[in-house]
C-alpha positions as semicolon CSV with decimal commas, in nm:
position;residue;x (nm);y (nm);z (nm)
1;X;14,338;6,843;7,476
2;X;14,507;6,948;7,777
3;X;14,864;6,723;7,885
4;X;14,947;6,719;8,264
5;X;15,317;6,611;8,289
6;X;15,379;6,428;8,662
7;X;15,695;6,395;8,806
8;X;15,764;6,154;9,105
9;X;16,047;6,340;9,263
10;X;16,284;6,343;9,578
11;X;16,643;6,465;9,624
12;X;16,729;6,523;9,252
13;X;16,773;6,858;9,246
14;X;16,999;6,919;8,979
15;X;16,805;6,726;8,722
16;X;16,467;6,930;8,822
17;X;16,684;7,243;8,753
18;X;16,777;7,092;8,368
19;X;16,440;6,914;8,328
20;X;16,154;7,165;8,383
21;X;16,290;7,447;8,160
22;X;16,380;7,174;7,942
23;X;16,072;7,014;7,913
24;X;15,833;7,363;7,960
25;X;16,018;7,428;7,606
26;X;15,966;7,095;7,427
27;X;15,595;7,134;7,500
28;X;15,559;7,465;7,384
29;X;15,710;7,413;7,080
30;X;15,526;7,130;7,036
31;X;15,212;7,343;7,072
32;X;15,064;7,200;7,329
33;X;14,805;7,271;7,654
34;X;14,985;7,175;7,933
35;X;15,078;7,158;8,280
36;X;15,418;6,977;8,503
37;X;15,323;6,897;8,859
38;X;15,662;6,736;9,052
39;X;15,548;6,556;9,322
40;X;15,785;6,600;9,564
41;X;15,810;6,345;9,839
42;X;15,897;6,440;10,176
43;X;16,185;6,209;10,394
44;X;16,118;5,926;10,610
45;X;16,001;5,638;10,416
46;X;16,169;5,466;10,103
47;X;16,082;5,662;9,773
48;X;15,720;5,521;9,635
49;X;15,729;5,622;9,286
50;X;15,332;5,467;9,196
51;X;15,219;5,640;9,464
52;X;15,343;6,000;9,361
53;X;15,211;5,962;9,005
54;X;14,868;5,828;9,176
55;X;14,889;6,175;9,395
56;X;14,959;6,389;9,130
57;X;14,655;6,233;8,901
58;X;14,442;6,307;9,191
59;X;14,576;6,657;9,190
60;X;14,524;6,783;8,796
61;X;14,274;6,777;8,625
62;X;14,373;6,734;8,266
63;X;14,252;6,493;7,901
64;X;14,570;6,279;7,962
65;X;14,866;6,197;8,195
66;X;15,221;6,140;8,121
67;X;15,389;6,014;8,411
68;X;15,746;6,083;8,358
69;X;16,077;6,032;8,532
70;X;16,283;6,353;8,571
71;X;16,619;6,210;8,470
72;X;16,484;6,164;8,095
73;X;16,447;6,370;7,887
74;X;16,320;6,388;7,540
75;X;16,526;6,449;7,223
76;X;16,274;6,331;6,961
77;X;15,927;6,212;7,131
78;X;15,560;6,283;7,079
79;X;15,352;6,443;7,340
80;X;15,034;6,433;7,160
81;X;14,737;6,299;7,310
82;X;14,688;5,929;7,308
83;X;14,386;5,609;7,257
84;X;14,513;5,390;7,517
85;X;14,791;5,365;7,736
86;X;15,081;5,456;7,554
87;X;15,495;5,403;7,610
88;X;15,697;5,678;7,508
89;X;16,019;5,534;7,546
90;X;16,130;5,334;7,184
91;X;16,544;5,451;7,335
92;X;16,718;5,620;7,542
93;X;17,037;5,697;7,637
94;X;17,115;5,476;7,931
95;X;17,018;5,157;7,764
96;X;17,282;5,216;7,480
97;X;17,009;5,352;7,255
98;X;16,755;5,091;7,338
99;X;16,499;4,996;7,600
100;X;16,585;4,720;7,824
101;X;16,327;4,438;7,755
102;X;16,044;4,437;7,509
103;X;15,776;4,509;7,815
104;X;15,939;4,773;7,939
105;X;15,659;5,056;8,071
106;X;15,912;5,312;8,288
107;X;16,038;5,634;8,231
108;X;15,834;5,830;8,023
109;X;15,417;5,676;8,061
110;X;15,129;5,829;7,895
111;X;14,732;5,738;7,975
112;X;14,424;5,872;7,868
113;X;14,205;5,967;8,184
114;X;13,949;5,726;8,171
115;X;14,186;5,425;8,111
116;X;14,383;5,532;8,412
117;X;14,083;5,569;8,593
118;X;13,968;5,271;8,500
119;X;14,310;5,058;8,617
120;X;14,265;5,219;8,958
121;X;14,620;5,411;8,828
122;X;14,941;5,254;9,010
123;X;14,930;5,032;9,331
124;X;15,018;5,230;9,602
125;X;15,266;4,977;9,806
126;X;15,616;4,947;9,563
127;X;15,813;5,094;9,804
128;X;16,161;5,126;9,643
129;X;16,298;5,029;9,386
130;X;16,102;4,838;9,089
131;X;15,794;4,620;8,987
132;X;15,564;4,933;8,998
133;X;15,517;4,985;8,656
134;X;15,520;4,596;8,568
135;X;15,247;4,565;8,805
136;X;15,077;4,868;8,601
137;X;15,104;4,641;8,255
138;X;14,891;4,368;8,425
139;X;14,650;4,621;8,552
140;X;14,599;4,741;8,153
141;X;14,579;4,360;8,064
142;X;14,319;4,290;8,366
143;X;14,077;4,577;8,188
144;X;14,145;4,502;7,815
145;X;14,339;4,807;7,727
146;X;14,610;4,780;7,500
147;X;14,951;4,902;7,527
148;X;15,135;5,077;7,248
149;X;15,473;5,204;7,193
150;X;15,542;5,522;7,032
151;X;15,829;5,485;6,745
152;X;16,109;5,753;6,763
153;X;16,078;5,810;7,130
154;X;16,416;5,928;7,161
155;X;16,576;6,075;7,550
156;X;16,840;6,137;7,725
157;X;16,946;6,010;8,002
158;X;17,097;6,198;8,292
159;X;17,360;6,069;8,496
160;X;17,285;5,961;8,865
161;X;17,377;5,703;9,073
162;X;17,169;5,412;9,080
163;X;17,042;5,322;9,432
164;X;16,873;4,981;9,448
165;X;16,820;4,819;9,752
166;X;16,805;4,413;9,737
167;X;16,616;4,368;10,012
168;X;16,341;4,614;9,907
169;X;16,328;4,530;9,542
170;X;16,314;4,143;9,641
171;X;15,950;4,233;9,881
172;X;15,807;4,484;9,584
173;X;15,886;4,157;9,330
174;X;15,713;3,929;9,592
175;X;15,389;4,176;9,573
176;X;15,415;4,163;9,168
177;X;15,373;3,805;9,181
178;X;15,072;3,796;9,442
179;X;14,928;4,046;9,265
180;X;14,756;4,390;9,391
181;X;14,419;4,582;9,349
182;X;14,462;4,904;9,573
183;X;14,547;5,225;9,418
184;X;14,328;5,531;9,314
185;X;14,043;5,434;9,548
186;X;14,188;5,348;9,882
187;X;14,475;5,652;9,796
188;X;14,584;5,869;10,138
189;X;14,827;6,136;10,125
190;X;14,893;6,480;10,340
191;X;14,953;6,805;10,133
192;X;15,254;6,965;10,298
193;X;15,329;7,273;10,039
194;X;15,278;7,398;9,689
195;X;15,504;7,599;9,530
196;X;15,425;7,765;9,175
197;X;15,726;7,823;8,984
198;X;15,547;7,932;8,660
199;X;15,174;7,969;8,520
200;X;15,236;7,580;8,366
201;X;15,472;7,488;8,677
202;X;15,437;7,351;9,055
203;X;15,609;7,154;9,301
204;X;15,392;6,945;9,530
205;X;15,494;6,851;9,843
206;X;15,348;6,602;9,995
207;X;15,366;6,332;10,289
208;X;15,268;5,980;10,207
């Protein structure tokens, strides 16, 4: 079963530099098929992180997705493939070894292809800060699918300043509650580079 890791990136350079031979090592040991694509987007518009992970499905083709923040990463998890959309994340670091609230579907994300397929993967207009991956839940609970949580998800958290604009996080909670349906199918995005750092390893650029 082949694993494609995507990471929603911009700016944090230092954590790409820790988390991608980091991670490359974990997954090896692990023993499994894989590939990390950081989707890199470029300035001008607020970061979109749904609409990365949506570009970087479209751009691998793999058995299953984990969608997966750079700034965490894992100490004790399991990569292996999953049934149904699955949370990786039972702790971690910044929530004094805990997750934040029982729903909680950030971070670290993991879907079979067909079930993110079939949610139309993330909507495509959080821009921001939060409610994209609550959004996501009620997209899995729309099509039946059923959400697990991995036990002994353990990661790390690494250090950054946290950015959240009011204003921005107030209009993405506003969409939440009306509700969305775009995503995969109505998805438009302009290549700008690709850079391969390894044979399992690339940065996407792209504008969005």
């Amino acid at each position: 079963m082949r694993l494609a890791i995507i990471v929603p990136f911009r700016d944090r350079h230092e954590h790409l530099k820790k988390f991608i031979p980091y991670v490359s090592t974990y997954l090896t040991m692990q023993g499994h098929d894989f590939e990390i694509l950081v989707v890199e987007q470029e300035h001008g518009k607020p970061f979109n992180r749904g609409k990365l992970c949506n570009v970087g499905y479209n751009s691998v083709q793999a058995d299953y997705y984990v969608f997966h923040d750079v700034d965490m990463l894992p100490i004790t998890a399991d990569y292996s493939a999953c049934l149904s959309p699955t949370h990786l994340v039972a702790s971690a670091t910044q929530f004094e070894k805990g997750i934040p609230y029982d729903t909680y579907f950030g971070g670290v994300t993991m879907f079979p292809n067909a079930d993110f397929m079939q949610v139309n993967g993330f909507s495509n207009e959080f821009w921001g800060w939060g409610s994209e991956d609550d959004d996501l839940i009620r997209r899995c609970a729309k099509e039946n699918l059923v959400i697990t949580r991995r036990e002994g998800g353990v990661f790390e958290s690494l250090d950054h300043a946290v950015n959240i604009d009011a204003e921005s996080a107030k209009a993405n909670y506003e969409l939440y509650v009306k509700g969305t349906s775009d995503g995969l199918t109505t998805l438009e995005f302009k290549p700008i580079y690709k850079q391969i750092l390894t044979s399992k390893v690339s940065i996407l650029q792209v504008s969005i």
